[in-house]
N, CA, C and O atoms as a Tripos MOL2 file, in Angstrom:
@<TRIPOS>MOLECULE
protein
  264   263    66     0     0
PROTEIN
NO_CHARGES

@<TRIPOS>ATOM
      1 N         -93.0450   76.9520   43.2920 N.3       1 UNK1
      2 CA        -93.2630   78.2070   43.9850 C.3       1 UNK1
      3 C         -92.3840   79.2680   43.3400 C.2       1 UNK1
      4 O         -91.2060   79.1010   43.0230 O.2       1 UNK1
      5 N         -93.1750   80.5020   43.1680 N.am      2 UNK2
      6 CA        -91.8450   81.8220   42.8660 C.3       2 UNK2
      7 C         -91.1900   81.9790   43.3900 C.2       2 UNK2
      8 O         -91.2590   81.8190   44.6080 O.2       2 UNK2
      9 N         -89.8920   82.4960   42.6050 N.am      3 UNK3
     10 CA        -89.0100   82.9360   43.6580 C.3       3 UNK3
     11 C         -88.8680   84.8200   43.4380 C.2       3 UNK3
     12 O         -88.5630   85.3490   42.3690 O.2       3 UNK3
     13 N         -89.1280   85.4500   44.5290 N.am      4 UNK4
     14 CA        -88.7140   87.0180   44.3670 C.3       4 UNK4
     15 C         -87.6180   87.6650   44.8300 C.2       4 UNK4
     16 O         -86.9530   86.9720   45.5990 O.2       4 UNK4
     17 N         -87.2080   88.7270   44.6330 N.am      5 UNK5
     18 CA        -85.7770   89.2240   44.9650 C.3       5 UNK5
     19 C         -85.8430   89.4750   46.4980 C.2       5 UNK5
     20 O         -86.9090   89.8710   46.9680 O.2       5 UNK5
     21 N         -84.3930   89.1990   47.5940 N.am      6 UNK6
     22 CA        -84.4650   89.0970   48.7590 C.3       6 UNK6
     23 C         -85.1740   90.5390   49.5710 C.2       6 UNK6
     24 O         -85.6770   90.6120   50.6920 O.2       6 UNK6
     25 N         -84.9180   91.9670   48.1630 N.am      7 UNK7
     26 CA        -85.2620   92.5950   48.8390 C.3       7 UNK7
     27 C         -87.0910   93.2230   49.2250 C.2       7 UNK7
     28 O         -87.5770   94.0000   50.0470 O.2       7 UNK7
     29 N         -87.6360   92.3450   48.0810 N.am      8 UNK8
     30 CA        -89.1720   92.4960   47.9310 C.3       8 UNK8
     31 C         -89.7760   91.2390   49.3530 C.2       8 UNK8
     32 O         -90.5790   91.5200   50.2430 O.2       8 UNK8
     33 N         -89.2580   90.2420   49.1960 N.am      9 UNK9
     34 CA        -89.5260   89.7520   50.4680 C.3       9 UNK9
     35 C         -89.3720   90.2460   51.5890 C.2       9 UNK9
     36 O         -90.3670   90.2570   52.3130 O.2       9 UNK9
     37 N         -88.0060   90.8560   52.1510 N.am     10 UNK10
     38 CA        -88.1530   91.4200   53.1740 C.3      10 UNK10
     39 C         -89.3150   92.9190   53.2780 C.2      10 UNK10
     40 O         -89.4490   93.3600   54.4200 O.2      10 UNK10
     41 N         -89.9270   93.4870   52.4030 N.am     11 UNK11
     42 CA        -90.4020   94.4160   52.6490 C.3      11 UNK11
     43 C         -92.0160   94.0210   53.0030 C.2      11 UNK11
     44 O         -92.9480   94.6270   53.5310 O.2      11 UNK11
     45 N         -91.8710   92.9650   52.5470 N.am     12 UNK12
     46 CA        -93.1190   91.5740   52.7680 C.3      12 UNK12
     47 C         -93.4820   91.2940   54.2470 C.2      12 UNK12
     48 O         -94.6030   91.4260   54.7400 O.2      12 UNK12
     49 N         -92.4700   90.9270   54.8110 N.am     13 UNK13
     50 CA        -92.2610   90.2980   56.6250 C.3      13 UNK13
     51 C         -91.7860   91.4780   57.3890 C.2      13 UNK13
     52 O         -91.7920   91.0790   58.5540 O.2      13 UNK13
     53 N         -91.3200   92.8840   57.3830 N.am     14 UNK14
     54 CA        -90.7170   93.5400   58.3150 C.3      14 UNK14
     55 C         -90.8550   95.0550   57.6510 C.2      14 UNK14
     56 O         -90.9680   95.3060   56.4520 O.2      14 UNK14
     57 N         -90.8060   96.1720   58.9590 N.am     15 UNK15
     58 CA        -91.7390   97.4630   58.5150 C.3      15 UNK15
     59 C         -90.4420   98.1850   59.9810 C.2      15 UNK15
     60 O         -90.3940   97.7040   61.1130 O.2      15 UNK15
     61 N         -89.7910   99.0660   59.6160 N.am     16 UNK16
     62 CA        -89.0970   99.1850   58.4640 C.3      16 UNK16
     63 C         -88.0010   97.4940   58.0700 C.2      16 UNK16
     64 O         -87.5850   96.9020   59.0660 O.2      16 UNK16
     65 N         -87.5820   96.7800   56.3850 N.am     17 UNK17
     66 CA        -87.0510   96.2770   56.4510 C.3      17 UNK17
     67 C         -85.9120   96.2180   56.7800 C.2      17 UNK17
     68 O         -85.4310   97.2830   57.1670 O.2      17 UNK17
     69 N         -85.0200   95.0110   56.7750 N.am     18 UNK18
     70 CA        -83.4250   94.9130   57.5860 C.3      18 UNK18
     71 C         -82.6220   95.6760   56.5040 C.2      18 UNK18
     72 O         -83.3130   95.7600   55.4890 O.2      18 UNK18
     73 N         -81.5700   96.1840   56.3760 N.am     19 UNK19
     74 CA        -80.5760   96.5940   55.7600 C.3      19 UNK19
     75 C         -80.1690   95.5720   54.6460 C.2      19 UNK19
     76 O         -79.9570   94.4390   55.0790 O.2      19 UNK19
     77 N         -79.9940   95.7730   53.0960 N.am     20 UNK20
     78 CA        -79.7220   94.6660   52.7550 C.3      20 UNK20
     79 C         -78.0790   94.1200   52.9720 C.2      20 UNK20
     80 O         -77.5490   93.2620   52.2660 O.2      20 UNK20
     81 N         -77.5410   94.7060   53.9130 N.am     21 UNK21
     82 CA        -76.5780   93.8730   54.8470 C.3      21 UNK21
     83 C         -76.8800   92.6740   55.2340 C.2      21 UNK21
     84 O         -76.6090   91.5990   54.6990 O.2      21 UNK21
     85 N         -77.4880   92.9160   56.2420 N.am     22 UNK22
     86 CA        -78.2100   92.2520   57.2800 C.3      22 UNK22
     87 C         -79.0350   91.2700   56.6200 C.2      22 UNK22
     88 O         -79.0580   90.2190   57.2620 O.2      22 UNK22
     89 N         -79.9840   91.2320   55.1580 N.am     23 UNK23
     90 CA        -80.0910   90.3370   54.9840 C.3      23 UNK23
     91 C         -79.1740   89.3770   53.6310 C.2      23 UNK23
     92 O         -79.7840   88.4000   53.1940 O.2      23 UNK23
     93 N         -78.0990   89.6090   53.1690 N.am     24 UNK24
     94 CA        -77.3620   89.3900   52.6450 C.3      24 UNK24
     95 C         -76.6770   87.8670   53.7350 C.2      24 UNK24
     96 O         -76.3970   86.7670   53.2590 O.2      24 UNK24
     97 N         -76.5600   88.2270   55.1130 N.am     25 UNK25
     98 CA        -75.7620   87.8520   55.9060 C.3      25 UNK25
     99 C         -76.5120   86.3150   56.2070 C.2      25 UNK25
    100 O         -76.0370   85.1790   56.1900 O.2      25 UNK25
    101 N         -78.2630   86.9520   56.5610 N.am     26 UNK26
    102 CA        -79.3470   86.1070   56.7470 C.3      26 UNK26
    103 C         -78.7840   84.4680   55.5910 C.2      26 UNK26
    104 O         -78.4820   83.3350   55.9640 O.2      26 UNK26
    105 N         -78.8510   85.0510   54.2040 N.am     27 UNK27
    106 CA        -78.9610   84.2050   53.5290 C.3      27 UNK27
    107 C         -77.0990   83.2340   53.4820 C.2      27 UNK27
    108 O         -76.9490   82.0270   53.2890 O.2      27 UNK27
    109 N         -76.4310   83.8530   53.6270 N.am     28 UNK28
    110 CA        -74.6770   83.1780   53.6560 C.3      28 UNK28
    111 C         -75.3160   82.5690   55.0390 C.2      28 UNK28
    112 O         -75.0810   81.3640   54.9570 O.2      28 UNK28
    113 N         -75.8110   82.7450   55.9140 N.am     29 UNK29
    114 CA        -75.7350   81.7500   57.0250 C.3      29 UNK29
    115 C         -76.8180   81.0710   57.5010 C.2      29 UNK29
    116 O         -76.9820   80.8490   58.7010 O.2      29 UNK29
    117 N         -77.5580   80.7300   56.6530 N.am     30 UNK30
    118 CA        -78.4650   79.6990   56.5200 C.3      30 UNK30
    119 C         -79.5940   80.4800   57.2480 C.2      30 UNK30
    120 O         -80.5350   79.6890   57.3100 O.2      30 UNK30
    121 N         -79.9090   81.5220   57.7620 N.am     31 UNK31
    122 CA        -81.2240   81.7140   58.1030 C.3      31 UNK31
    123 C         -82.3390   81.6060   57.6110 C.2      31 UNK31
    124 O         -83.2790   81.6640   58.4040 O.2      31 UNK31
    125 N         -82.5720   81.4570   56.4970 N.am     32 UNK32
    126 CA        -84.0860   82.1920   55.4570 C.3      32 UNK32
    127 C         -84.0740   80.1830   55.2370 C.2      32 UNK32
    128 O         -83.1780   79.4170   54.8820 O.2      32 UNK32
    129 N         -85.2080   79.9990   55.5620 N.am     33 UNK33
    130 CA        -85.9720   78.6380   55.0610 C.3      33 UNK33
    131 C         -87.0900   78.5430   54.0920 C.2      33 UNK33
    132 O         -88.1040   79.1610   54.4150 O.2      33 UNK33
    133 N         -87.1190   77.7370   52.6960 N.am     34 UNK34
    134 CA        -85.9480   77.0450   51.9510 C.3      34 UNK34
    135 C         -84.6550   77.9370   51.5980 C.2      34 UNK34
    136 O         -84.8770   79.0550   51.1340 O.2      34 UNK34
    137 N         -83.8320   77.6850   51.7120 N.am     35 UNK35
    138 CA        -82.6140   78.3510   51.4980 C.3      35 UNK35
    139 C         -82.6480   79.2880   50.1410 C.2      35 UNK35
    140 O         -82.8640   78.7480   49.0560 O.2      35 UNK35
    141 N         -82.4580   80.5120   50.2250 N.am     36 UNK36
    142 CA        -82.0530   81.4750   48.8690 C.3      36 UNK36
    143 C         -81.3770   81.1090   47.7960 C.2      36 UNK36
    144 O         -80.4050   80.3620   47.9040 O.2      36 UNK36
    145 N         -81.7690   81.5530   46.6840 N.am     37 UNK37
    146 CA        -80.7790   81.1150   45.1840 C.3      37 UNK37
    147 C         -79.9390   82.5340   45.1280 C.2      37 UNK37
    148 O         -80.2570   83.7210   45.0560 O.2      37 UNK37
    149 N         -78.9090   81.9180   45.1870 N.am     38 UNK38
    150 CA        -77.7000   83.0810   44.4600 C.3      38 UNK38
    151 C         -77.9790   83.0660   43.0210 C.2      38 UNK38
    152 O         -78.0860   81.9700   42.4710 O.2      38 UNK38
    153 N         -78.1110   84.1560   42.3360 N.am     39 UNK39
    154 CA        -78.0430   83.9230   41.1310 C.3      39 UNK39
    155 C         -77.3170   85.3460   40.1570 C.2      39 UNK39
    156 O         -78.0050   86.3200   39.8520 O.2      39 UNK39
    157 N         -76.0980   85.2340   39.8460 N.am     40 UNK40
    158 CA        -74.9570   86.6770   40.5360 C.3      40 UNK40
    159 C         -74.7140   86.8610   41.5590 C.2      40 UNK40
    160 O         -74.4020   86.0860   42.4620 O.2      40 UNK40
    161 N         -74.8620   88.1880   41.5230 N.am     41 UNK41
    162 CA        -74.6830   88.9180   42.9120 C.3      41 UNK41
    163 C         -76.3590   88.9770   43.5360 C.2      41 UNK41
    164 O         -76.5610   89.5710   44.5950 O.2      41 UNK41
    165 N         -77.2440   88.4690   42.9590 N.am     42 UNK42
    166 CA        -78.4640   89.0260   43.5910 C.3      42 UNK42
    167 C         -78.8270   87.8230   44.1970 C.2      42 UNK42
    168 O         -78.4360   86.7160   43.8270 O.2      42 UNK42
    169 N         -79.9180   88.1480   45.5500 N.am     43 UNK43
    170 CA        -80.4340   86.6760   46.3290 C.3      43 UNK43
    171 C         -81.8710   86.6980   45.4630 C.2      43 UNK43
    172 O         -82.2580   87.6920   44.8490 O.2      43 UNK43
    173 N         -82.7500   85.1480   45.5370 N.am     44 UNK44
    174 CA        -83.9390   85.6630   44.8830 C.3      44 UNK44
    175 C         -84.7980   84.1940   46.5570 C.2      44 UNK44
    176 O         -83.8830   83.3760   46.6510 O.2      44 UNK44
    177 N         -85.2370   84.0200   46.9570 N.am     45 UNK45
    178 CA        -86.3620   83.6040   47.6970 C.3      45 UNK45
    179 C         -87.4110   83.4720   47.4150 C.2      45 UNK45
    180 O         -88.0620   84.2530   46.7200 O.2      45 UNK45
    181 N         -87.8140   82.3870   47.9290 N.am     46 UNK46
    182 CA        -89.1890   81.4710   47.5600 C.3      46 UNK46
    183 C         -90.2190   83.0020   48.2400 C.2      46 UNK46
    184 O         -89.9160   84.0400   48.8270 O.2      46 UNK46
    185 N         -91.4800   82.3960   47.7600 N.am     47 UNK47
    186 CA        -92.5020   83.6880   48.3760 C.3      47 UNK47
    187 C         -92.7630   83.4650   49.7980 C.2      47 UNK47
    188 O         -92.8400   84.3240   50.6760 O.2      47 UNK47
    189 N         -92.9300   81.7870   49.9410 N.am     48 UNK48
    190 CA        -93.4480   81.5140   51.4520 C.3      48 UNK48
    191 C         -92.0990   81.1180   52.3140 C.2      48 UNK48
    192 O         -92.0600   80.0850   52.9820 O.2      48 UNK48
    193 N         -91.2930   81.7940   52.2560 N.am     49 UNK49
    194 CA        -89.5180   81.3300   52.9990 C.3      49 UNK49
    195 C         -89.7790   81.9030   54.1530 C.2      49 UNK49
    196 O         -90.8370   82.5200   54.0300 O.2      49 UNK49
    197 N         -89.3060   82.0210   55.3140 N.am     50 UNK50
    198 CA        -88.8610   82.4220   56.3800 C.3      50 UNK50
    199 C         -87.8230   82.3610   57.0930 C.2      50 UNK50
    200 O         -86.8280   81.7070   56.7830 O.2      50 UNK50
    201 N         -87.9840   83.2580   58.4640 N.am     51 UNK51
    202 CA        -86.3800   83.3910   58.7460 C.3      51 UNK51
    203 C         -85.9630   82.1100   59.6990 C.2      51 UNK51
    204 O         -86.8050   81.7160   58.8920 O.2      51 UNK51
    205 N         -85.7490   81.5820   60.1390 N.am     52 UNK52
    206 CA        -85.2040   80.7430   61.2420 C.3      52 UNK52
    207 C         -84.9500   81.6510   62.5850 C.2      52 UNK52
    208 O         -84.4460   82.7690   62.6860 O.2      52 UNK52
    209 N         -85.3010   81.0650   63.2420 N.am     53 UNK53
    210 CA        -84.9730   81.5480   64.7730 C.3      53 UNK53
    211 C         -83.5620   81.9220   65.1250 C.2      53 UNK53
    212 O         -82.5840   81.2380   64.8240 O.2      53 UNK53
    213 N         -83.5300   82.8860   65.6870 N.am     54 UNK54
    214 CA        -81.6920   82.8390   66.4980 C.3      54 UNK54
    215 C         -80.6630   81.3580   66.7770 C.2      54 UNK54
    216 O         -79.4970   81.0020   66.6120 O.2      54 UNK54
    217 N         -81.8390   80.8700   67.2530 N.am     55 UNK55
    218 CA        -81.5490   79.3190   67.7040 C.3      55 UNK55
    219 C         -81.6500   78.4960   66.8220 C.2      55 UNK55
    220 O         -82.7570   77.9830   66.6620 O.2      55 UNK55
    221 N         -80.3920   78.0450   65.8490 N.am     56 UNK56
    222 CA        -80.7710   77.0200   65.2710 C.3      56 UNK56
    223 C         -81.3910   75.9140   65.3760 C.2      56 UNK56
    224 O         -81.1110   75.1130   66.2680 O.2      56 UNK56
    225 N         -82.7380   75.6040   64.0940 N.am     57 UNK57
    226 CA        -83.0980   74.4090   64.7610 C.3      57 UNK57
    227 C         -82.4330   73.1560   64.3180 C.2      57 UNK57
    228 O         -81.7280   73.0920   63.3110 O.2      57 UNK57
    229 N         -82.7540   71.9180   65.3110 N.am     58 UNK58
    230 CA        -81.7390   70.4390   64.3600 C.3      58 UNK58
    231 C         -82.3380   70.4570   63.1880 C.2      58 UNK58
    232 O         -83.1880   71.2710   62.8270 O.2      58 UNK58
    233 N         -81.6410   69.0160   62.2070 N.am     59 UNK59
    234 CA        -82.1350   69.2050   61.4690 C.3      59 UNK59
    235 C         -83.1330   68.1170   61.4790 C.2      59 UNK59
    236 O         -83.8990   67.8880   60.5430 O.2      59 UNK59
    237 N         -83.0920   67.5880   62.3730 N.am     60 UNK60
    238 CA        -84.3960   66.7500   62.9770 C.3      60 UNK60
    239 C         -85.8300   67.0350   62.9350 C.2      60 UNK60
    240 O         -86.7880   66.3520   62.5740 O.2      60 UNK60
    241 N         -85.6960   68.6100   63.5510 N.am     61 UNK61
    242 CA        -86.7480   69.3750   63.8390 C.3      61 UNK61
    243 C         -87.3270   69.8500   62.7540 C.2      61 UNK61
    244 O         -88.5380   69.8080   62.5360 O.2      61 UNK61
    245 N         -86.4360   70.3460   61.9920 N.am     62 UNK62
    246 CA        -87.0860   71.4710   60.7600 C.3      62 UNK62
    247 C         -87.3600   70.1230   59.3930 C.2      62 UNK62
    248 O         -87.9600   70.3740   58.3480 O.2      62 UNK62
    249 N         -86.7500   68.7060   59.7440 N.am     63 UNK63
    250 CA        -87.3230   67.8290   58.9920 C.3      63 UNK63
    251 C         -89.0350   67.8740   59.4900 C.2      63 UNK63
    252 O         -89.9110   68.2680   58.7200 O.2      63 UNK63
    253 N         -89.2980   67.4340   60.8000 N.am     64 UNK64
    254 CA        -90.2970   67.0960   61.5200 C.3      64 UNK64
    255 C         -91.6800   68.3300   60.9880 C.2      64 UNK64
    256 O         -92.9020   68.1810   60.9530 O.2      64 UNK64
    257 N         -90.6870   69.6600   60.5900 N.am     65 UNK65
    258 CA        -92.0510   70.5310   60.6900 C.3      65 UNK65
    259 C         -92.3930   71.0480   59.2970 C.2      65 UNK65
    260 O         -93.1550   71.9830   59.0540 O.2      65 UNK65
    261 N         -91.4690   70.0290   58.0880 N.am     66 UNK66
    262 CA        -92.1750   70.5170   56.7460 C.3      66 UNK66
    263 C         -93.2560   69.2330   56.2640 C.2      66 UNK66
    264 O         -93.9370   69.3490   55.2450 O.2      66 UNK66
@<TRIPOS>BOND
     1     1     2 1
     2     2     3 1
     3     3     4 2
     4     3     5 am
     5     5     6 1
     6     6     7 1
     7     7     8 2
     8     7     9 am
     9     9    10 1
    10    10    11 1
    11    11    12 2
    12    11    13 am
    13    13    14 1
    14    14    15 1
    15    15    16 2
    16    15    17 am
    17    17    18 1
    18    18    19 1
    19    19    20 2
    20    19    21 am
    21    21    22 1
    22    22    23 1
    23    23    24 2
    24    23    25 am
    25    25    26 1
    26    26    27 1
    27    27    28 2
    28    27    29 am
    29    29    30 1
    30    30    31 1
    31    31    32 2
    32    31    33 am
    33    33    34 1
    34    34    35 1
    35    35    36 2
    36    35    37 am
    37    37    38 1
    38    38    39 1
    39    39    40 2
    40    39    41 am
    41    41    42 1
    42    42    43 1
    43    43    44 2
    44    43    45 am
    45    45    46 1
    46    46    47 1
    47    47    48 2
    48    47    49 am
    49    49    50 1
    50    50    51 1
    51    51    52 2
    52    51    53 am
    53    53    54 1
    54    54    55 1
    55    55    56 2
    56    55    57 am
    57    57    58 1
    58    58    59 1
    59    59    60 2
    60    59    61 am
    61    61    62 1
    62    62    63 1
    63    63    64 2
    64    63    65 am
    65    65    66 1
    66    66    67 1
    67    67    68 2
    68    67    69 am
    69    69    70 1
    70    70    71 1
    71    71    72 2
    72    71    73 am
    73    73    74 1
    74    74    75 1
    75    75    76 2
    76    75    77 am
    77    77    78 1
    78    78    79 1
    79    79    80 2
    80    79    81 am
    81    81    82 1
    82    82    83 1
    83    83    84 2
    84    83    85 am
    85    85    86 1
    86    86    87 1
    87    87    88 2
    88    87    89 am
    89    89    90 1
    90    90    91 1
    91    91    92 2
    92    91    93 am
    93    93    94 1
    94    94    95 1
    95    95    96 2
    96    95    97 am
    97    97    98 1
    98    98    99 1
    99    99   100 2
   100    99   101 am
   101   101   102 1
   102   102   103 1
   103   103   104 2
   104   103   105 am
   105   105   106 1
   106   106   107 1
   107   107   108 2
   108   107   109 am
   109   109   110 1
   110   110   111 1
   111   111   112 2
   112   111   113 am
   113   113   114 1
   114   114   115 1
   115   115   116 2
   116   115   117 am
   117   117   118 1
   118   118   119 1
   119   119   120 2
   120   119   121 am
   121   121   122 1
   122   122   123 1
   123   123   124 2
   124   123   125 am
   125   125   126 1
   126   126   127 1
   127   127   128 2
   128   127   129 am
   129   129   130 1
   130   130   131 1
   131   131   132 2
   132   131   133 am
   133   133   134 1
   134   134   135 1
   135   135   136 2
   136   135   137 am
   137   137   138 1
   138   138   139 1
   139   139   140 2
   140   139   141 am
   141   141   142 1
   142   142   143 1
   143   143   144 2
   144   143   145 am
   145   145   146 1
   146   146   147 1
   147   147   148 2
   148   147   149 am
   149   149   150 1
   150   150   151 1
   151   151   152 2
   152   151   153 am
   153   153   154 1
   154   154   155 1
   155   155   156 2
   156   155   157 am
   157   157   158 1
   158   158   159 1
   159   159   160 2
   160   159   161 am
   161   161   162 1
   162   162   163 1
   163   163   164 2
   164   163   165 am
   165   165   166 1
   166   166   167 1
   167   167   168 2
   168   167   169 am
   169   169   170 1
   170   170   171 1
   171   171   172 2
   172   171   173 am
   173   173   174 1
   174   174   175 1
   175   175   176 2
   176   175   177 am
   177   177   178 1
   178   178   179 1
   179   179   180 2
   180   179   181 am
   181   181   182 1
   182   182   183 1
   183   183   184 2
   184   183   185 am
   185   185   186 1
   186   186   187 1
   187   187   188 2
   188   187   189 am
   189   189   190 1
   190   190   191 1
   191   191   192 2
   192   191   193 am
   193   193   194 1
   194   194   195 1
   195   195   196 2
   196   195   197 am
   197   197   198 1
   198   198   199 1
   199   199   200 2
   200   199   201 am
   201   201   202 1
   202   202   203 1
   203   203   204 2
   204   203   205 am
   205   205   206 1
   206   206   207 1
   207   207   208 2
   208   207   209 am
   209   209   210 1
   210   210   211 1
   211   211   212 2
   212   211   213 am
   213   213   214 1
   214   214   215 1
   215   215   216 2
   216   215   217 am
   217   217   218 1
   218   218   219 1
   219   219   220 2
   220   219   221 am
   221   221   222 1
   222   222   223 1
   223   223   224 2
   224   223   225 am
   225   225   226 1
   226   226   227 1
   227   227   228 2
   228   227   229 am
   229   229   230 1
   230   230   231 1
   231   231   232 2
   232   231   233 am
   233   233   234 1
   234   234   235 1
   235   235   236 2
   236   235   237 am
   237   237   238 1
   238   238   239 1
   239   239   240 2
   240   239   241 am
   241   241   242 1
   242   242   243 1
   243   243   244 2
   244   243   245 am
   245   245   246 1
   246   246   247 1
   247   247   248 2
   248   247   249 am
   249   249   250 1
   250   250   251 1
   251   251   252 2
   252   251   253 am
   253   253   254 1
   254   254   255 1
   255   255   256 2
   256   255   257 am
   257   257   258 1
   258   258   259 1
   259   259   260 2
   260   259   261 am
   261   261   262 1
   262   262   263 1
   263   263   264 2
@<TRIPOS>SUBSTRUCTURE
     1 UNK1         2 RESIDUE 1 A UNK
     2 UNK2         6 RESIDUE 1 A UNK
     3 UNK3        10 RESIDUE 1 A UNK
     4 UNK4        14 RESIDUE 1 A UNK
     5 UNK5        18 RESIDUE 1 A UNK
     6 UNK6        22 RESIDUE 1 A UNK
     7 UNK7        26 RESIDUE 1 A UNK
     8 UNK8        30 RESIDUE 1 A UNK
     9 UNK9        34 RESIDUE 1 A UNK
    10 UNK10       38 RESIDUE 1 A UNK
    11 UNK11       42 RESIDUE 1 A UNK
    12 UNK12       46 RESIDUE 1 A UNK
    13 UNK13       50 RESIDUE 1 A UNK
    14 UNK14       54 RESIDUE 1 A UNK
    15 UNK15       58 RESIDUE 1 A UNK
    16 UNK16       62 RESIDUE 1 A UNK
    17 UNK17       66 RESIDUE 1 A UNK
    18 UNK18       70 RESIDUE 1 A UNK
    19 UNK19       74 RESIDUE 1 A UNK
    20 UNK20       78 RESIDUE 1 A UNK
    21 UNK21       82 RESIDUE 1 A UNK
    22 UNK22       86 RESIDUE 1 A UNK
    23 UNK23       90 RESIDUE 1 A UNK
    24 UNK24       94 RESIDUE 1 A UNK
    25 UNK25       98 RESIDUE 1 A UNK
    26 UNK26      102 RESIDUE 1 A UNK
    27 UNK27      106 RESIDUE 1 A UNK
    28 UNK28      110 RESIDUE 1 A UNK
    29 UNK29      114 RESIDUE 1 A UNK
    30 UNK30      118 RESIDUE 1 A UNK
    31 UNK31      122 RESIDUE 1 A UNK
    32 UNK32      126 RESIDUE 1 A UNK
    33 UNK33      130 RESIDUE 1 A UNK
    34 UNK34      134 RESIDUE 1 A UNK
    35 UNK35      138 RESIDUE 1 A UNK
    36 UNK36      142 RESIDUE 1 A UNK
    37 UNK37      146 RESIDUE 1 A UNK
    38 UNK38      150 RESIDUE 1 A UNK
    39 UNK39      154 RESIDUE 1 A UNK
    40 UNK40      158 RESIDUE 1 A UNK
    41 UNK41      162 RESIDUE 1 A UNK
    42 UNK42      166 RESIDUE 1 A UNK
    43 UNK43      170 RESIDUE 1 A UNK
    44 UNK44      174 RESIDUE 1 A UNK
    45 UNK45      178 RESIDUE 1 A UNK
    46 UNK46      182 RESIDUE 1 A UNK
    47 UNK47      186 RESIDUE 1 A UNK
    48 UNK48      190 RESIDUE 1 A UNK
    49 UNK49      194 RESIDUE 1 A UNK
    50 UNK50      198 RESIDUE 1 A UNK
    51 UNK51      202 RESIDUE 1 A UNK
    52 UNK52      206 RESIDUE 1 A UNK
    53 UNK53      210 RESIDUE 1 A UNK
    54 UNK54      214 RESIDUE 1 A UNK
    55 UNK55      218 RESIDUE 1 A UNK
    56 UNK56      222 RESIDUE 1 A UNK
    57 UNK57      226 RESIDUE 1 A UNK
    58 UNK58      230 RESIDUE 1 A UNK
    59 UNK59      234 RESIDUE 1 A UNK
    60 UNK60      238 RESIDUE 1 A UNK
    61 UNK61      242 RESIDUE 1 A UNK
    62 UNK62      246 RESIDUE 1 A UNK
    63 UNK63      250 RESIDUE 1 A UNK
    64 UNK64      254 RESIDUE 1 A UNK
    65 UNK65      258 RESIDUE 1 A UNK
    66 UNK66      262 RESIDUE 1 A UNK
């Protein structure tokens, strides 16, 4: 799968997108599923990634639902 820069994805899923704060933060704390590549300073994300819920899920669960 490609991977694109964090900020072309978010403009992908959300209108207006998050701050790239906000998603900087997403990716240091595990939100975005499969997890982001650091590569420098820049994030790059799969095309079909998403965010994770507020609520982390186990890792039971997010085994169960790939």
């Amino acid at each position: 799968m490609k991977h694109i820069h964090l900020d072309a994805w978010a403009e992908t899923r959300y209108s207006p997108p998050p701050s790239q704060w906000v998603l900087r933060k997403w990716c240091r704390q595990g939100e975005i599923y499969p997890a982001p590549e650091r590569v420098g300073r820049e994030w790059y994300v799969r095309e079909d990634a998403q965010r994770l819920s507020s609520q982390p899920a186990s890792l039971v669960d997010r085994l169960r639902a790939a």
